[in-house]
C-alpha positions in Angstrom: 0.0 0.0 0.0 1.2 3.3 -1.1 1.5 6.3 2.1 0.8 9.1 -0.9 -2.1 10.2 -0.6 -5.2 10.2 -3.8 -6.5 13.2 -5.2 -9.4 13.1 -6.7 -10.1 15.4 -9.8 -13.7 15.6 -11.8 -13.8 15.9 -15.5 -16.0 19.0 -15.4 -17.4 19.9 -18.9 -16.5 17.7 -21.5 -17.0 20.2 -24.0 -14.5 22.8 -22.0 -10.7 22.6 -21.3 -10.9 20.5 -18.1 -9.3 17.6 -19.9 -6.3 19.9 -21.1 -6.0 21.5 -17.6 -6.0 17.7 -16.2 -4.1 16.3 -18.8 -0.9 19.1 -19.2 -1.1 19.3 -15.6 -0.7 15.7 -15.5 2.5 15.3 -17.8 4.8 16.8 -15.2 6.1 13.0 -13.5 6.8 15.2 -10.5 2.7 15.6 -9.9 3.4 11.8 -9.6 5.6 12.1 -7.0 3.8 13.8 -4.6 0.2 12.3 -4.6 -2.0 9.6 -6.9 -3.7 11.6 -8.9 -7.2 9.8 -9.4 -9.6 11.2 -12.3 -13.1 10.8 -12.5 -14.3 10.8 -15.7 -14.3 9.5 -19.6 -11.7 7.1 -20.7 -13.1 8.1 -24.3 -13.6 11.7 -23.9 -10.0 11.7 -22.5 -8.8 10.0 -25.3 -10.6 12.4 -27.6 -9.0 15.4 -26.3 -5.3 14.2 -26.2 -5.4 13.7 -29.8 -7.5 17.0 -30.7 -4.4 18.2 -28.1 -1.9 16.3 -30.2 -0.7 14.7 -26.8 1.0 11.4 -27.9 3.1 10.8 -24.7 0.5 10.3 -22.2 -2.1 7.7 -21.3 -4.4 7.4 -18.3 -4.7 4.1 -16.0 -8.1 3.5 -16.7 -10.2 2.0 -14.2 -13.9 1.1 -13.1 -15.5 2.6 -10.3 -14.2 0.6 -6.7 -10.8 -1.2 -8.4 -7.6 -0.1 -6.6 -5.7 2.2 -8.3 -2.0 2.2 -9.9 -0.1 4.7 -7.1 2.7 5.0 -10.1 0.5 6.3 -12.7 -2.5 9.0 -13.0 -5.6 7.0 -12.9 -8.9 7.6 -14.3 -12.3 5.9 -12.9 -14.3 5.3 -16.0 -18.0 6.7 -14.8 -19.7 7.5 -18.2 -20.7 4.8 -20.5 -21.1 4.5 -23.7 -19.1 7.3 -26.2 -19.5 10.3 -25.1 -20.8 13.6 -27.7 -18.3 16.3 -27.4 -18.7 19.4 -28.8 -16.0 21.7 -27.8 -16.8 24.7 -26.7 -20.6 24.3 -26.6 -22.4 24.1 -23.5 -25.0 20.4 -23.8 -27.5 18.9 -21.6 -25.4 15.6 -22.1 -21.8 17.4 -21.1 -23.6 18.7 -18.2 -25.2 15.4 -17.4 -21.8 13.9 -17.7 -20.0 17.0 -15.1 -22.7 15.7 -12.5 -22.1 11.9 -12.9 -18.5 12.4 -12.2 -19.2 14.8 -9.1 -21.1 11.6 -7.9 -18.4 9.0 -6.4 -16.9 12.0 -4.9 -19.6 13.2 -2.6 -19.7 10.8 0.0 -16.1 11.6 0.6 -16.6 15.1 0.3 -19.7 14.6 2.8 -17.6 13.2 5.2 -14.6 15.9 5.7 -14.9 18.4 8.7 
């Protein structure tokens, strides 16, 4: 078991520049280092912005919801099914649907802190 501690991160807006925030922030193997970064999220969406981002040297440890995660890589829990419709830079009923579905594992933790 691994003493660093997990962060978890939400995808937002699937149709914003969460997934470039996440995923630049993410390339730095220092960020690593110093805590598990755990994204909750899109495998596919996260896919579909590293290429539009033309991101070659990254990949996500993709996971489903309640499977331990890798403490060496940057992990994302896979909470939307099916391929998501992004349409960047267009605010959606679906995108927003898919911001509150990843808020969702999240809460009970959230819930919890004093």
């Amino acid at each position: 078991m691994e003493d660093k501690l997990n962060v978890g991160i939400t995808h937002g807006d699937i149709n914003g520049i969460s997934y470039e925030i996440i995923i630049k922030a993410l390339l730095d193997p220092m960020v690593n280092e110093l805590f598990t970064p755990v994204v909750y999220g899109s495998g596919k969406a996260a896919s579909y912005h590293r290429k539009v981002l033309g991101i070659n040297d990254f990949s996500f440890n993709i996971i489903n919801p309640g499977a331990p995660f890798n403490h060496k890589l940057p992990n994302l829990v896979n909470v939307i099914e099916g391929e998501p419709v992004i349409e960047l830079g267009k605010s959606t009923p679906e995108a927003g649907a898919a911001a509150v579905k990843a808020l969702k594992p999240l809460l009970p933790i959230y819930l919890t802190i004093k």
